[in-house]
C-alpha positions as CSV (number, residue, x, y, z in Angstrom):
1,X,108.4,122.5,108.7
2,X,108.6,121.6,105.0
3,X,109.9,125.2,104.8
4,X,113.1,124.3,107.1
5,X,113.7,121.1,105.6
6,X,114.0,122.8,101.9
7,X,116.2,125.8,103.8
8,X,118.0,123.3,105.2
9,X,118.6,121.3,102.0
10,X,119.2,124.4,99.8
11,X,122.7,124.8,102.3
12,X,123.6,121.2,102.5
13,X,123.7,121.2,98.6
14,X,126.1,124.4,98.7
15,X,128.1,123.0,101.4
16,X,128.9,120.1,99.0
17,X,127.2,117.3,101.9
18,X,127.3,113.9,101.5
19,X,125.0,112.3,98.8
20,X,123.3,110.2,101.8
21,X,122.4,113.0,103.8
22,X,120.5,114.7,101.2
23,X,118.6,111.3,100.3
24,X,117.6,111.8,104.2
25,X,116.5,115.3,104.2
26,X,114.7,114.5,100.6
27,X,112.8,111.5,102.2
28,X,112.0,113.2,105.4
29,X,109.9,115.5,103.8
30,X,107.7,113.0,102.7
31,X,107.8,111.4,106.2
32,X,106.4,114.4,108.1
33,X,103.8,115.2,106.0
34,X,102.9,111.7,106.4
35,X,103.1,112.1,110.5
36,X,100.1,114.6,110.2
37,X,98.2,112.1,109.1
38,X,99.5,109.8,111.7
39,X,98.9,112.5,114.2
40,X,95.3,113.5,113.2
41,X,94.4,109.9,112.3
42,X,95.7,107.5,114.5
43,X,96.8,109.4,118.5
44,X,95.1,110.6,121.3
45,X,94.6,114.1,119.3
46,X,90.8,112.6,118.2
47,X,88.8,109.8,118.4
48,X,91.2,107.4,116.8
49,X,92.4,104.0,116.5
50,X,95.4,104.1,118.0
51,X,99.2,103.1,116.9
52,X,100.6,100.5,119.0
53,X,103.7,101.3,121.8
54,X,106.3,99.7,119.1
55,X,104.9,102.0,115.8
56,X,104.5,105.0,118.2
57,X,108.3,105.0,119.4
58,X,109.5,104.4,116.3
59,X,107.5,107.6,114.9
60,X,108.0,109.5,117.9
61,X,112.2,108.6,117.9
62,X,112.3,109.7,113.7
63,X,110.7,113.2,114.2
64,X,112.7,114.0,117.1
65,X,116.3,112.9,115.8
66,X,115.2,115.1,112.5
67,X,114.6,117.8,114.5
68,X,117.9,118.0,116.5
69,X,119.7,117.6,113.1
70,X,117.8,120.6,111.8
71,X,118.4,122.4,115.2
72,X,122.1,121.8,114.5
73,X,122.0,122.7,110.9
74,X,120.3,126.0,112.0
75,X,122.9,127.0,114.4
76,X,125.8,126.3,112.0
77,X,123.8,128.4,109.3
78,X,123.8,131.0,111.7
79,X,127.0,131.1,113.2
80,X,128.5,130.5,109.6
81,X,126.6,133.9,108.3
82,X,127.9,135.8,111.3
83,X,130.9,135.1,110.3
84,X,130.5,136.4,107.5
């Protein structure tokens, strides 16, 4: 994952993308390695305390718009190098 994102970040920065998105992408990385934690520590994958329905959307909603948007980005990478 932390592979995409820095894919993902190296063509955003030659595509000339906005200033926000980049913040995004820079702070997501941080964010997922934090959700293995969140994952391993605190979810039905172990014998855990768990996160509460409000925390676990939240989490859950984060990682899943991220990786549509790197889905997307992927896709335009691709069809942009066929192009080529």
């Amino acid at each position: 994952m932390r592979q995409i994102i820095k894919n993902s970040y190296a063509y955003m920065t030659i595509e000339n993308t906005i200033t926000m998105t980049l913040q995004i992408i820079k702070t997501n990385t941080n964010i997922l390695n934090n959700f293995n934690t969140v994952r391993n520590e605190e979810s039905f994958a172990h014998d855990n305390i768990i996160l509460n329905k409000i925390e676990s959307k939240l989490i859950c909603n984060h990682v899943i718009s991220l990786l549509k948007f790197i889905d997307e980005l992927e896709k335009e990478i691709e069809e942009t190098s066929i192009r080529q």
